[in-house]
C-alpha positions in Angstrom: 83.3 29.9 44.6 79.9 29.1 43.7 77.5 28.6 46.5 74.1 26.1 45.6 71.0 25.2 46.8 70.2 21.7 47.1 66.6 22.1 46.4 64.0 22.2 43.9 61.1 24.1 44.3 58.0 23.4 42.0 55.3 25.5 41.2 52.3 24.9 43.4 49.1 26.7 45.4 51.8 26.4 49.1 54.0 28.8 50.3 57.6 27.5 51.6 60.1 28.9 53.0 63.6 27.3 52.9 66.6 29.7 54.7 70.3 28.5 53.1 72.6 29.7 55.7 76.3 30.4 55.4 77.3 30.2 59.3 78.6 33.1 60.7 80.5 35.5 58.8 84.3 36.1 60.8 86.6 39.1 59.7 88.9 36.8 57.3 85.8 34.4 55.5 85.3 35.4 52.1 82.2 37.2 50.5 80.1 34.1 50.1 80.4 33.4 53.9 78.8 36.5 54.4 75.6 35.3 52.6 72.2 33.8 53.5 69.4 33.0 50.6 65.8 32.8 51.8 63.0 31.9 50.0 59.4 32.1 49.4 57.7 30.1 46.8 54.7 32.4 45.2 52.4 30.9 42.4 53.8 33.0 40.0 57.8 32.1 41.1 60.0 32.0 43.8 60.9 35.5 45.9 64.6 35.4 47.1 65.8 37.6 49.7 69.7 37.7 50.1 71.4 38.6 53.0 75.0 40.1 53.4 75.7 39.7 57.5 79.3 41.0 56.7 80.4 45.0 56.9 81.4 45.0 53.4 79.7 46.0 50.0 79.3 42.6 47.7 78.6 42.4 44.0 76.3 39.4 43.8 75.4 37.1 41.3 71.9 34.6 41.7 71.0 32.2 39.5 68.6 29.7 38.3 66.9 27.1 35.8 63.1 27.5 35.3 61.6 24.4 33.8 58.1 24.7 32.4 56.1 22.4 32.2 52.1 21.3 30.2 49.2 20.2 32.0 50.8 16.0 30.9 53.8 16.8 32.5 55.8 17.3 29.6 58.5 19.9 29.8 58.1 22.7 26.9 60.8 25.7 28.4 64.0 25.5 29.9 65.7 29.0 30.4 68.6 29.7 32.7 68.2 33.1 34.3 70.2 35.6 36.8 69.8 38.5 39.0 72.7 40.7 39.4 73.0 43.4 42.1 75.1 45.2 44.3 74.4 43.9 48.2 75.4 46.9 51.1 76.9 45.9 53.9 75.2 44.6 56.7 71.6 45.2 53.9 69.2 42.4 52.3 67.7 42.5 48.2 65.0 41.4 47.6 64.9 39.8 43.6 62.2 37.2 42.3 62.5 34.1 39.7 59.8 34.7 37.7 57.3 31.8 36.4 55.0 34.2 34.4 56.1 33.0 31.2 55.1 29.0 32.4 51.6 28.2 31.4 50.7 24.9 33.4 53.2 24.1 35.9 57.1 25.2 36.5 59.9 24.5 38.6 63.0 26.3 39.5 66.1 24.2 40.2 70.0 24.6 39.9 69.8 27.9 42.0 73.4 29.3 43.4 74.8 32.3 43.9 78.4 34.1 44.1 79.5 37.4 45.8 82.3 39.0 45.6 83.9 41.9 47.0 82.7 45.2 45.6 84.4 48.2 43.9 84.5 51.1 46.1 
């Protein structure tokens, strides 16, 4: 199961910080229960640090749609884009969504993530 955000966060000189919280994690909830997503919008992307609160090793999936954008407004990129990474138990990762390749302005949106139980 796929977990999403239901923000967008748009490239700008402001920090934010936006926490996505998946409750707490009990012995029988499955690997995305175990999962919180926060984030730090930076002017050159967005900084995602993922949480497992659950005693057991995840292989994760995050992703994302960067949208850049000219000076007029006028979209000129769309790229869909992932981080993949293996999340210890009871551990955060830190990964970033890159706006480097945006000249003018971007915005990240369509972010969600999905764990999954990792091989031993």
């Amino acid at each position: 199961m796929r977990r999403a955000f239901p923000f967008v966060f748009a490239g700008a000189a402001a920090v934010a910080s936006v926490l996505a919280v998946a409750g707490p994690a009990r012995a029988g909830d499955s690997a995305n229960a175990c999962v919180a997503i926060q984030s730090a919008e930076m002017s050159t992307g967005l900084a995602f640090d993922v949480q497992n609160a659950c005693e057991k090793k995840l292989a994760c999936a995050l992703t994302w749609t960067l949208t850049c954008s000219n000076a007029s407004g006028k979209t000129t990129s769309t790229a869909k884009q992932e981080a993949r990474f293996v999340l210890s138990a009871s551990d955060t990762h830190h990964t970033t969504g890159s706006a480097a390749s945006c000249k003018d302005s971007w915005k990240i949106e369509d972010v969600s993530w999905d764990c999954a139980p990792a091989s031993k």
